[in-house]
Every structure is written in C-alpha cells, then in structure tokens.
BAKENU-383451 format. One line per 5 residues: for each residue x, y, z of C-alpha. Coordinates in steps of 0.001 Angstrom, whole numbers, plus 500000, padded with zeros to 6 digits. Example, Ala and Ser with C-alpha at 12.3 -4.5 7.8 and 13.67 -1.06 7.14 Angstrom:
<nodes>
512300 495500 507800 | 513670 498940 507140
</nodes>
This chain:
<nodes>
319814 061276 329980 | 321697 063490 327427 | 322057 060967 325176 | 320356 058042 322768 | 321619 054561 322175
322583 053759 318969 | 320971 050305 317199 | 322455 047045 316996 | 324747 046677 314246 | 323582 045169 310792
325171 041677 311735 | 323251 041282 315081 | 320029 042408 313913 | 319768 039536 310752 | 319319 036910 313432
316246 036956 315484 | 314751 034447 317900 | 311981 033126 316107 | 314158 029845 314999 | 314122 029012 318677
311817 031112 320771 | 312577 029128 323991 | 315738 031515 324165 | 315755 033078 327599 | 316211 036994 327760
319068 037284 329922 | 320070 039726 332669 | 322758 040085 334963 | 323011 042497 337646 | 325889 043050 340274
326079 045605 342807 | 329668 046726 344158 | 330803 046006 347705 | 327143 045175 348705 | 327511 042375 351672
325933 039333 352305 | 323935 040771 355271 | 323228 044149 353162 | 319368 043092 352469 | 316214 043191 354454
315919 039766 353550 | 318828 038864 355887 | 317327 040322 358809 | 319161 043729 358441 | 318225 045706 361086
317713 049299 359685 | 318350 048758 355427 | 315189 048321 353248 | 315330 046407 350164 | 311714 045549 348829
313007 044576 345772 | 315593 042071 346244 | 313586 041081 349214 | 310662 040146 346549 | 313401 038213 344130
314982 036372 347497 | 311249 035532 348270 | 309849 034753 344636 | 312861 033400 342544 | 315716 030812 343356
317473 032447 346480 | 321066 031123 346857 | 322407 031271 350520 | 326073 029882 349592 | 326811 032497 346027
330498 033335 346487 | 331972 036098 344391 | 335327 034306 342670 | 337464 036885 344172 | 337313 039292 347378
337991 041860 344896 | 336079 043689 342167 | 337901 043452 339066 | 338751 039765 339596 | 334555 038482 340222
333589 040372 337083 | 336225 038779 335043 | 334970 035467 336482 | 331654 036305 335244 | 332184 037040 331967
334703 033624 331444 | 333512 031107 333799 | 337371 030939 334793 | 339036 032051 338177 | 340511 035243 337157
343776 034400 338193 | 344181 032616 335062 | 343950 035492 332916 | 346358 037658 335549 | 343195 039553 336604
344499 039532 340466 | 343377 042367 341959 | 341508 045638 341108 | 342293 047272 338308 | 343632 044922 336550
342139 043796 333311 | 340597 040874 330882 | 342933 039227 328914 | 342179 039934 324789 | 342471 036398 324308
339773 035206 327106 | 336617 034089 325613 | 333615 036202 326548 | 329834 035063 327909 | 329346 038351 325505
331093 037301 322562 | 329663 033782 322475 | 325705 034872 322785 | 326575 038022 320384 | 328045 034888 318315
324248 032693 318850 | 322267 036051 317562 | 322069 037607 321281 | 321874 041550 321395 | 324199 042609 323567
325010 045222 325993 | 326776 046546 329139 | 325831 049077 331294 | 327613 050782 334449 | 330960 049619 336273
333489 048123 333731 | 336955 047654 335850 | 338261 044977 333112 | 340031 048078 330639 | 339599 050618 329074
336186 052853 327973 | 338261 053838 324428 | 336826 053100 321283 | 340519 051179 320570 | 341490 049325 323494
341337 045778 323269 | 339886 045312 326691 | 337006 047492 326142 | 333471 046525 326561 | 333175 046525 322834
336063 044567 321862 | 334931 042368 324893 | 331827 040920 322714 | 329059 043721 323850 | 327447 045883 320666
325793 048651 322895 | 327964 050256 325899 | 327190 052936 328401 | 330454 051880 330609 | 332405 053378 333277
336180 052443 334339 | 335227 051946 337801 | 332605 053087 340420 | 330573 056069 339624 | 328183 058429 341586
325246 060568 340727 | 324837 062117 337581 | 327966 060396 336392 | 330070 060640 333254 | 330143 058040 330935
331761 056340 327867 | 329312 055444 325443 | 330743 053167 322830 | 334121 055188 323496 | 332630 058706 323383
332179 060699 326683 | 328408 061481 327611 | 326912 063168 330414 | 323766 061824 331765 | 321847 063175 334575
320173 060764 337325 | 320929 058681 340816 | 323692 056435 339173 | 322324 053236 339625 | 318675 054314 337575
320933 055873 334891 | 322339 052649 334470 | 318567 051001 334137 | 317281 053494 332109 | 320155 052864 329702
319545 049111 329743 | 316192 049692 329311 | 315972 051411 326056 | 318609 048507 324657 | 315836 046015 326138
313132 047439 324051 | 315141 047970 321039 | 316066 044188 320839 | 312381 043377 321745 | 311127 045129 318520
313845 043376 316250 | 312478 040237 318225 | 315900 039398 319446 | 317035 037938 322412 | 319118 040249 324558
322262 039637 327114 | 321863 042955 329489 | 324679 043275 331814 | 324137 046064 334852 | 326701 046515 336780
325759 048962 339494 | 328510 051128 341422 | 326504 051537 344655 | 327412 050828 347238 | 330593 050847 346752
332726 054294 348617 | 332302 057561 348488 | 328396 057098 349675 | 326477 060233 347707 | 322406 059316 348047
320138 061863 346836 | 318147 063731 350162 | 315259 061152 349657 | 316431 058208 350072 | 318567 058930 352845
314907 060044 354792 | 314397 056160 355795 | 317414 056259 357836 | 317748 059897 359402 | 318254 058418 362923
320765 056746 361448 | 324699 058789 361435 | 324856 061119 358525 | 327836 058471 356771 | 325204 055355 357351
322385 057483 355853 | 324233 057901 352775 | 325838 053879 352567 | 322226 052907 353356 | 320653 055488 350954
322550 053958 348199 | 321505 050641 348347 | 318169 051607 348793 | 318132 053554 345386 | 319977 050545 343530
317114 048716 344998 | 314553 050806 343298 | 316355 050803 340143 | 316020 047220 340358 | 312426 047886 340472
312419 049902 337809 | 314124 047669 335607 | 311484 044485 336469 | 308628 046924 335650 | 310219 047670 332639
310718 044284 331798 | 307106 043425 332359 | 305616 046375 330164 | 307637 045587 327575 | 306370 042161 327595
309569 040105 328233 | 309968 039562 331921 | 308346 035714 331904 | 311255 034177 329559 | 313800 036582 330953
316233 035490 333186 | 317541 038308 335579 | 320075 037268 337899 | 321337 039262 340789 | 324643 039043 343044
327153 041197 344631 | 330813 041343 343439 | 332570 040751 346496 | 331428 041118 350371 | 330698 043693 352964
332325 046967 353423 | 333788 048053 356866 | 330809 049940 357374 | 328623 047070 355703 | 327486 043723 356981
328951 040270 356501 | 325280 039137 358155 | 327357 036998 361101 | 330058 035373 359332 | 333689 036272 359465
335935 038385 357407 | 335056 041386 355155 | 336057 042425 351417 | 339566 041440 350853 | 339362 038604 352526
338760 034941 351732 | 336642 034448 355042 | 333086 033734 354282 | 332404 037604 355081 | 334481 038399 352065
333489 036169 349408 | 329891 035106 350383 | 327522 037543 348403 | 323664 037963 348157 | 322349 036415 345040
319374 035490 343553 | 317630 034302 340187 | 314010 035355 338624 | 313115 033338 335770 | 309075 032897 335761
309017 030969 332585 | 311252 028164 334254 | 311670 029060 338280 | 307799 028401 338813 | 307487 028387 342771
310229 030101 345355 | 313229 027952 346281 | 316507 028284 348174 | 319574 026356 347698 | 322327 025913 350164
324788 024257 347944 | 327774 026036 347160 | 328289 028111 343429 | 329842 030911 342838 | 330428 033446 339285
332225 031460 337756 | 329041 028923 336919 | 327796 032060 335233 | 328942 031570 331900 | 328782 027839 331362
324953 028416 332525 | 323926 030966 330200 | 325748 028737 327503 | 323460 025950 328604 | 320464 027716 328605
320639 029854 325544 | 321728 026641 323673 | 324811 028609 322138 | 327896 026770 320760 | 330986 028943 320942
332563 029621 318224 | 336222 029499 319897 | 337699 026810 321742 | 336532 026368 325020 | 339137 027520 327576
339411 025531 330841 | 336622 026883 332936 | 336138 026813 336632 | 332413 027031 336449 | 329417 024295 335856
326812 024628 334406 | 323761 025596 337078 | 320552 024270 334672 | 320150 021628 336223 | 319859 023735 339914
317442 026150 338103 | 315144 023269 337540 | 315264 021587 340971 | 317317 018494 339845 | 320519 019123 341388
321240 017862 344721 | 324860 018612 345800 | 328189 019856 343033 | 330299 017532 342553 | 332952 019906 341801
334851 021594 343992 | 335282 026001 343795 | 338998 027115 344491 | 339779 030763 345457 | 343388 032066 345200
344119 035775 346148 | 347813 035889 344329 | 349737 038749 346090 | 350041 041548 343135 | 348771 045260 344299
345667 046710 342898 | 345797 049477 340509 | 343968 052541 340526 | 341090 053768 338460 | 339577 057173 338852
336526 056726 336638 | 335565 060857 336599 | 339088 061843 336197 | 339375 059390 333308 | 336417 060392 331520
337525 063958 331728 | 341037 063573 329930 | 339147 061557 327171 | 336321 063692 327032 | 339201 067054 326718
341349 064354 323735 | 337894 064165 321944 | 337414 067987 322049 | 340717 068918 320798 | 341658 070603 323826
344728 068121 325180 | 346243 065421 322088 | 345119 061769 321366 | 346793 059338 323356 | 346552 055357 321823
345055 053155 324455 | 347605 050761 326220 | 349154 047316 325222 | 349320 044826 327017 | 351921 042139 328027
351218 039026 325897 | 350244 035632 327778 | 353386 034142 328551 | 355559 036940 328799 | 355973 036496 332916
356318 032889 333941 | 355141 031912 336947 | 356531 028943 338804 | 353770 025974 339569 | 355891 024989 342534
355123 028732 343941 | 351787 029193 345411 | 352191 032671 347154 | 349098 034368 348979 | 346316 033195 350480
343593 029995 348823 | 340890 028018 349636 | 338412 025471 348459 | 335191 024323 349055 | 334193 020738 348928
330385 020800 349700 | 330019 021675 353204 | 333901 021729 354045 | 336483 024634 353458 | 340056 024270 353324
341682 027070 353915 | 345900 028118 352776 | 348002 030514 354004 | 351325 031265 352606 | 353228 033955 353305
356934 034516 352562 | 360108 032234 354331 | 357588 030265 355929 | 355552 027154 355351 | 352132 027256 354292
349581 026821 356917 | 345920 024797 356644 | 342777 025389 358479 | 339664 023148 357982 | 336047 024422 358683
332319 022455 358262 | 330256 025842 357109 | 327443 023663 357443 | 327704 023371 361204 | 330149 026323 361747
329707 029412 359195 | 331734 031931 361154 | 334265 029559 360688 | 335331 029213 364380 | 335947 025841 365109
339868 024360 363139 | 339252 020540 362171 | 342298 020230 361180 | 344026 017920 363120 | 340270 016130 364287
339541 014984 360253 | 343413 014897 359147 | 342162 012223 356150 | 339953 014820 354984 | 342356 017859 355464
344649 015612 352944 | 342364 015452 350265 | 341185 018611 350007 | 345220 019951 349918 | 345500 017485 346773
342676 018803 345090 | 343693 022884 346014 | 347254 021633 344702 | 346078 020192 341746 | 343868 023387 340477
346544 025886 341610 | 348646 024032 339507 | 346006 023921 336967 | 345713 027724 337533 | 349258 028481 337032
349757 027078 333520 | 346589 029252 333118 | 348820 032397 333546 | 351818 031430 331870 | 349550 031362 328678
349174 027904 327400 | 345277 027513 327751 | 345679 029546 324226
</nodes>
C-alpha cells in the first residue's frame, strides 16, 4: 500500500483494557452480493472457500442470518444501529445514515474501543466534513470507499484520497491489520469493521485465482475468482490475528449484505437480491470466538443484522452514552453461549418503494482527489433533510414486508390502487417457500398481520423523526 495509518487519537488511546480484560476484540466482516449458496460449505458445486468453510465448520454457523434489507446500503445501516433501516430513511442503495442514529462505532469508541472501518462505506460521504462519514459515524481510523471497489482501488483515508495497490479485498485486510496491531500495542480493545466489495459486479479477479475455475465461462471465472480471493483475505486476516496474539478473545463475525447475484446462488431457495424471498435476504454467516465458542455449533433459529449491535453492546459491557433508540435487534449472547433455544421476537423486513441512488466510488474519488490538488475548486459536502421534514402517513404501508415468527413467514404485498395481499410459508418444512398456508392456518395468518402492522407502524414514526 502507498500509504500508513495514522494512530488513534489522544482520547482513545488513555483508555486501555486492562480494567476489564474479558473485553472481546471485535471483528465484523461483510462481503457484497455474496449468496447464501456462494460457499463450499453449502455444497457449491465448482466455488472454493477453505476459509469460511473452516469458520462454518469451527465457529457458530448460522443457517437462518438474514441481511435486514435485500439491498446494500440498507443491511449496513442495520448493522451499525441495530434498527431496520427504514427508520432512518436508509431505503435503498445509496442512501445514507441518519447524523442523529446512534452508532455500534460511536458507543464502543465511547467504552475505550479503537475503532476502525475498512472497505465499502455506502452510508455517505468519504469527506473529511460530511456528517455521514465514517469518521463522524464513531470510527477513528478509515480507509473507506463510497461503494464497491476493484483491484488496486482508490481510497479515502480519513477524507484524503490514497492509492493503494493489491486484489481489493487483501487491501482492505492489510489495512485492518496494521490498525489491529496498533491497538494491540496500546493494549486496547479494537472494533475492526471490513467490509469487502467482492463479489459484488463488475467481476475483475487477478489471473490466479481465476485458474481454479478455467473450465468454467470466462464471466464465472472472474465472479468465482473474486470470492475466492476475499476468501483468502479472510485467511490472511485470521493469521494475522493469531500472530499478533489476539485471535482467542477476538470475536470475528462474518455475513453477507444481502443475497445472491443473478449469476450467484440462492443455494435452493427462492428469490435473489432485491427481493424479500428467502434467496434475497438469507445470507451466509458465521461467528469465531475461541475464547467463548469452544466446540462447533449451528443454529437454525432465525437473526438477522440488526442483533448486531445490541450483541456487541452486551458483550463488550459498554453503556451508551446516548439514549437508546428503538432497536430492532436482540441481543445474541445468550445464542453465543448455547443457552438460547428459540427468539421470542419477531424480525420485520419492509422494502419502502424509493429508487436507489447511484455511487460511482472511482469517479468519486477522482473529483476529490483533483479538489485536494487544486486542480478543480472545493465543493462543501451535502446537507441533509432533517428528521421530520417528509411525513409519512402510518396508515400507508407501500411496497413489499414480511416477518418472521420462528419457523413461519408472513409475507405483504402492496402495490398501488389495490389491496394488500398475504402469503404464509413454514420455512421449516418448506424453505423455497412453495406451499401458501394462508387460508389452511387463517388464526395464525391474523396474528402475524397484527404484529407486521404494529412494527410498520412502529417503523413509520421512526421516519417521521420522533425516536429523537
């Protein structure tokens, strides 16, 4: 890389974990667009993954993670609130945090956590001044790009434009890496977030690792190749992890933002990104934690990003120092140890119809890098709409929703001058979600429409602002 990571401000570095060394190290990794059937470990019948293969095999495997939104943008605003992202107008790609969200970031930065982001952003801007950058989003150390990013990428490193040289997902790793060791060495616990851009379109893999799958079609070689280097990066990052003498209280947790690509597998089940099918929101994920995940498990009951943040709160033992905002999420401990047996809360997904909005990472990185050079004029970063400003009306539910009640899933369609329309599936016994029970458990069907109701509603006071 052509560049070096500054060190944690002054502030961060006067608190260190010895007060409370059962701290977990924590690390979150999300690929982009990766399917639930896009690993080995899912019977894939040409990708290799030995690495997430190893974590599905070693760590706490989940086989019902759902990704809070079909969508990029949305999911990673879920994980850094532990709120459906519909509550802070995040509806689509594109769109952004709200300032006034509360941040998994700011509120371990707040409990003496180093923090930093690396990769994908897609919640704002990479500016030094915008209020929805990764900086002013509660991280100290960022090496961020607006969106999805390729080989050798450009980057925005605490708001200044770097080029770094690499496979994109390792130059993401190698820049979490060197934050890793840094907070090691100040004996501070560390909040790493990774968020990898493979393998989401246009597939670039370097020559090598598209050699596994040259009987493959030249497009599939390069989707395939992809993965397989995020894989290794993965690798990378564990070994790392290990030699630096962290990796048995760290906890590194792994999922995809949304599910499979056209070209990508939904591993059986129906529907692809976009869509609030089990094929679009069902993602790979999986949790290594040696120092508390002792043997291999899998779990089959249903969570999702949004029990992100209220977890790592739990764990970490950190109070936030804001008001706690209505969250969506629980709080997965409890799972980690072995001692939950079903949730009794339900997950609602609501994909509100509002168009994405496009973000071309290398063309944005090239304007700022040209403003910081002199050669084109300074332009402020943009403001943003206060909470409140739109209304939105509660009786109004347009789009598409579901929830999940344990092994049940309600589906809603609404679309406009016509009445909403409810399908009822047991994933349990049907996960391609063939088979309506609609009119066979009508008692059931009822209930679950309350409870959508009642969080929509919920939801919708959300994004008229008066959770602040």
């Amino acid at each position: 890389m052509l560049f070096t990571l500054a060190g944690t401000s002054a502030a961060g570095s006067l608190i260190s974990c010895g007060s409370q060394p059962e701290r977990p190290n924590i690390v979150l990794c999300m690929a982009d667009d990766q399917g639930w059937g896009d690993v080995g470990f899912r019977n894939h019948p040409v990708l290799k993954t030995p690495v997430l293969d190893e974590l599905a095999a070693t760590g706490l495997r989940f086989d019902r993670f759902y990704a809070a939104a079909p969508v990029c943008s949305p999911t990673r605003g879920s994980v850094m609130t532990g709120r459906h992202p519909n509550r802070f107008g995040c509806f689509s790609w594109g769109h952004t945090l709200r300032p006034e969200e509360l941040t998994i970031a700011e509120t371990l930065r707040d409990a003496g956590y180093a923090t930093g982001h690396f990769g994908k952003w897609h919640l704002g801007e990479v500016r030094a001044d915008s209020e929805t950058s990764p900086g002013a989003s509660g991280f100290e150390e960022w090496l961020s790009s607006p969106n999805f990013y390729e080989n050798h990428p450009l980057m925005s490193h605490q708001g200044k434009v770097v080029e770094t040289e690499g496979e994109g997902s390792q130059v993401a790793v190698d820049a979490a890496i060197q934050f890793i060791r840094q907070a090691n060495q100040r004996n501070q616990p560390f909040l790493a977030v990774v968020w990898f851009g493979s393998p989401h379109a246009p597939h670039e893999a370097l020559d090598d690792d598209r050699l596994p799958y040259a009987q493959e079609p030249e497009a599939l070689q390069h989707f395939y190749g992809e993965i397989t280097a995020m894989d290794r990066a993965i690798g990378n990052l564990r070994t790392a992890l290990k030699t630096i003498g962290v990796a048995e209280n760290t906890l590194l947790w792994y999922k995809s933002d949304n599910g499979a690509l056209p070209v990508g597998s939904a591993g059986g089940l129906r529907g692809k990104k976009a869509d609030l099918e089990e094929g679009g929101i069902r993602v790979p994920a999986m949790i290594e934690w040696p120092a508390r995940i002792k043997s291999p498990r899998a779990t089959s009951i249903p969570c999702s990003t949004v029990d992100i943040y209220p977890t790592l709160v739990d764990v970490a033992g950190a109070t936030p120092s804001k008001p706690v905002l209505p969250l969506d999420g629980i709080s997965l401990a409890a799972l980690i140890d072995g001692r939950m047996e079903r949730r009794d809360h339900g997950l609602g997904f609501w994909v509100y119809p509002e168009p994405g909005i496009r973000v071309a990472s290398r063309e944005i990185l090239e304007e700022l890098a040209k403003e910081q050079s002199g050669v084109t004029p300074q332009r402020s970063s943009a403001v943003l709409a206060k909470p409140g400003s739109k209304h939105y009306a509660e009786d109004e539910r347009p789009g598409f929703a579901a929830w999940i009640d344990g092994d049940f899933k309600l589906h809603r369609k609404s679309v406009p001058d016509a009445s909403a329309t409810y399908s009822l599936y047991n994933l349990s016994a049907d996960p391609q979600e063939q088979t309506d029970l609609a009119a066979q458990q009508p008692e059931r069907l009822e209930a679950m429409k309350t409870s959508l109701e009642a969080w929509q509603a919920s939801v919708v006071r959300s994004m008229n602002g008066l959770d602040y």
